[in-house]
N, C-alpha and C positions, 0 to 999 in steps of 0.2 A: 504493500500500500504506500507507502513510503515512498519507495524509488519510483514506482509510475507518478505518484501525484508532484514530488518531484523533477522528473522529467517533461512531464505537462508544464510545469512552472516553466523552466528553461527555454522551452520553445516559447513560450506566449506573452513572458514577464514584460511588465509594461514601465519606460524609465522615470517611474516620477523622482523628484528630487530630493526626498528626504530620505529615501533608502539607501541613496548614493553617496548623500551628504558624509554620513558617520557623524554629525551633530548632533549632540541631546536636544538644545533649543528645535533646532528643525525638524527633528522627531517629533516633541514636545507641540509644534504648533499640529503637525502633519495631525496626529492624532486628537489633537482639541476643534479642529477645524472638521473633521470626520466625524464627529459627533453627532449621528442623525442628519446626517449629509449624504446627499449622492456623490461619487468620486469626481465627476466635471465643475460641479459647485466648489469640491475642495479644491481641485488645482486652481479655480480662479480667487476665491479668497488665501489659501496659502501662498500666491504669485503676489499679490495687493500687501498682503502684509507684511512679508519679507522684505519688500521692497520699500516700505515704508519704516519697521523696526529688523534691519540685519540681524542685532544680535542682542540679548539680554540685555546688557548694558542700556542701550538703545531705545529697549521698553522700558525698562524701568526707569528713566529718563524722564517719559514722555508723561504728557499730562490723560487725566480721564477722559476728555473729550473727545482728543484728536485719535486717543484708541479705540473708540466705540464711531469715531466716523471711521476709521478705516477699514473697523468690521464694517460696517454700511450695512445693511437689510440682509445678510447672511443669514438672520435670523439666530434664537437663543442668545442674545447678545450677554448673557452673561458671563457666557464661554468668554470671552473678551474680557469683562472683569478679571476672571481667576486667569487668564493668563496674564494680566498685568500685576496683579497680588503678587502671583508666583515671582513675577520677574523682580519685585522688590523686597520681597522676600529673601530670593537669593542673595541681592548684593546686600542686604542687612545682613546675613544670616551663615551666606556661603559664599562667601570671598566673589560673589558673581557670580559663581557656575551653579549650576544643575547638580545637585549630591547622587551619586554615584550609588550610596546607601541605600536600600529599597523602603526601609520603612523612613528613610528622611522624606524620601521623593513622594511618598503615598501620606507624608504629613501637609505638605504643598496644596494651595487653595486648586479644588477642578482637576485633581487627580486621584483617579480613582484603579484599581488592579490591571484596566485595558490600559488603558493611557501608561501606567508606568510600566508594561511592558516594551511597550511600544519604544518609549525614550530609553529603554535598558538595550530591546534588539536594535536596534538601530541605529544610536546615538554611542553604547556603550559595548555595543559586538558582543552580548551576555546570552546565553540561555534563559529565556523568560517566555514562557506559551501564553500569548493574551488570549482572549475568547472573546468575540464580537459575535454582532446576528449572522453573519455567515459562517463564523466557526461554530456557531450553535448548528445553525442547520445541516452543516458537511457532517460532523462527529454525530449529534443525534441519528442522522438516516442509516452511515454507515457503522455503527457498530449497536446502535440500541434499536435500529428500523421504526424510527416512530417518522411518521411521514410531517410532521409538524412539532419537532422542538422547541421551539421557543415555547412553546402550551403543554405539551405531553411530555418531555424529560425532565428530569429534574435537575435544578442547576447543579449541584454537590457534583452528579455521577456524569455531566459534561463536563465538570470541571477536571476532573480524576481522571474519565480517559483520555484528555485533551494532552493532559502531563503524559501519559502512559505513551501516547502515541509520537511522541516529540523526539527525534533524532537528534543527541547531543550534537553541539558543533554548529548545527545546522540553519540554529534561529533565523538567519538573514537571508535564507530560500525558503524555510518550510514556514512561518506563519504567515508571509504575503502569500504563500502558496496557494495556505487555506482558504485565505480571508478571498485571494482571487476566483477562485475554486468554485466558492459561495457565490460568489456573483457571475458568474458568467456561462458556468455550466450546473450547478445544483442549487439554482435560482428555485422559487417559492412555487414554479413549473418546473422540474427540472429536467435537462434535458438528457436525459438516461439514454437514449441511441450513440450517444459522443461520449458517457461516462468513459474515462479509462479504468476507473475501479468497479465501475458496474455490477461486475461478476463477483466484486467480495461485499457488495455494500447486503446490510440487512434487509434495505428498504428497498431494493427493488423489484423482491417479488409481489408486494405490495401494490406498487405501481404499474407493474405488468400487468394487473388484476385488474389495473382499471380503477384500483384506487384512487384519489387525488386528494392535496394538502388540505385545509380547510384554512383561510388566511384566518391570520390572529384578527382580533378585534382591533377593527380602525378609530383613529384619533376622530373625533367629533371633526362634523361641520366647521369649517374657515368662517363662511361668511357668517356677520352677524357674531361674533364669538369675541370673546376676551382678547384672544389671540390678536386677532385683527383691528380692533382697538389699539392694544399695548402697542401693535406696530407703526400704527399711524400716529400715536404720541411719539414715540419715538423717531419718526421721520422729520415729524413739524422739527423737536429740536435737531436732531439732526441738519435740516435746510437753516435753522437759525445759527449755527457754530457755520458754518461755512456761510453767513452771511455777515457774519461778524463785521466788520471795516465799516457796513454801514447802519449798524447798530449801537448809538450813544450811548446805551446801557449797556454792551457788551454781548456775547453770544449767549441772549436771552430771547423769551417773550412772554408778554403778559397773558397772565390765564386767559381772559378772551378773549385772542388772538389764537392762541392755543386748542380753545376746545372747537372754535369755530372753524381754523386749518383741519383737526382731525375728524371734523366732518358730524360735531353734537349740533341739532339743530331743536332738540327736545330738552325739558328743563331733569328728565331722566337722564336721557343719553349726556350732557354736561355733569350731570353728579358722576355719571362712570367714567369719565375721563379723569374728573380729581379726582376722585379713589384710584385707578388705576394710575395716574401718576404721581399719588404717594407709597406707594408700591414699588416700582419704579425707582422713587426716589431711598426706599427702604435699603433697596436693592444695589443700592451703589450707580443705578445705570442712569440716573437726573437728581437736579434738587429743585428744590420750588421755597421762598419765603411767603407765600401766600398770596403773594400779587404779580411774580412774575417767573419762569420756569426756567432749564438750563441743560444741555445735557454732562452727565458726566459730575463731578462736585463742583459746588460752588466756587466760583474765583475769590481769591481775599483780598 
């Protein structure tokens, strides 16, 4: 299993640039930016960012603002917070760098068991098996055949064969492997005619049968939703920090200005924009004195 899903990798590997890098930071972002992200959206916000904070230093430099415009509508913008934490954290904390240490790295704001493997295979050339939704799906079909892991495995016993299955040495081919693996060929349809491992996987007598996955439960409705609110607060300030120079009061605007851009035209739909932009503001990602709003902390 091993060596074909490894030689499948070899033929197909695709060069993104933090696999190449050998950077923790670059790793670090590669995998905070992957975070419920499709892989095209991560190359274009890990290309925006990088080019805007090269390296630690650089982020932790930078002010709140100008890192939550540079995430821009990526969405989860708080992904953006904790990686700016993280960056000044380090240089309070760790000379600048990234700690090497695994339980320092998993103390770090927005890193959690996937992420700090990531920044260990990658950045630090370590054996560390991370488990994302595609290493959930690859491991679940082929060794427990449940045609829908993410629902029917339990996490402990994909955790355990994920280690079990992992070729010492090999971290920097075998978990893009999987993670590739998962998306491309043992997608949520998977495409079992192209499997190379086919003939060992559990699940595809299953699927021969005619079986099929049952998608996990989908995220509620967009429109109309919190989601979509928070985002349009967050854009008004956003379009305000980048309009700053001709703004007297600074990269601000006043609540009614605010709840009017994010589109409240009800004296409801306005209470849900100030609640949700003290939320927001709770959140590290705006602040508001009660007359006029900001992204990012307030200026002193």
């Amino acid at each position: 299993m091993q060596r074909r899903l490894l030689e499948w990798y070899d033929a197909h590997a695709e060069p993104f640039p933090w696999r190449e890098a050998r950077d923790p930071y670059a790793a670090l972002v590669a995998a905070v930016c992957a975070q419920q992200t499709q892989i095209a959206r991560v190359l274009e916000i890990y290309a925006r960012w990088m080019a805007a904070f090269p390296t630690l230093a650089d982020l932790a430099r930078a002010d709140r603002a100008s890192v939550l415009q540079t995430w821009g509508r990526a969405g989860y913008p708080r992904r953006a917070v904790s990686l700016h934490e993280t960056a000044r954290r380090c240089v309070a904390e760790h000379s600048g760098a990234l700690p090497r240490d695994p339980e320092a790295l998993l103390a770090l704001p927005g890193i959690g068991p996937f992420t700090a493997a990531i920044v260990r295979t990658f950045g630090f050339e370590e054996d560390a098996p991370p488990v994302d939704t595609n290493i959930v799906r690859v491991v679940g079909r082929l060794v427990f055949g449940d045609l829908q892991p993410a629902r029917d495995t339990p996490r402990a016993e994909i955790d355990t064969a994920t280690a079990a299955l992992f070729p010492p040495g090999e971290g920097a081919r075998w978990n893009p492997a999987l993670m590739d693996y998962g998306a491309r060929i043992c997608t949520p349809r998977p495409r079992c005619e192209v499997c190379v491992v086919a003939s060992m996987c559990a699940a595809r007598p299953r699927f021969a049968a005619g079986e099929v996955a049952e998608p996990v439960r989908a995220q509620g409705a967009f429109e109309g939703s919190e989601r979509q609110t928070r985002g349009r607060v967050m854009q008004v300030l956003r379009d305000a920090a980048g309009d700053a120079a001709s703004d007297a009061e600074g990269a601000s605007v006043t609540l009614g200005v605010l709840t009017k851009r994010a589109g409240a035209t009800t004296a409801e739909e306005r209470a849900r924009v100030r609640m949700l932009l003290g939320r927001l503001a709770d959140e590290g990602l705006a602040w508001t004195d009660g007359r006029r709003a900001g992204l990012g902390q307030r200026p002193a």
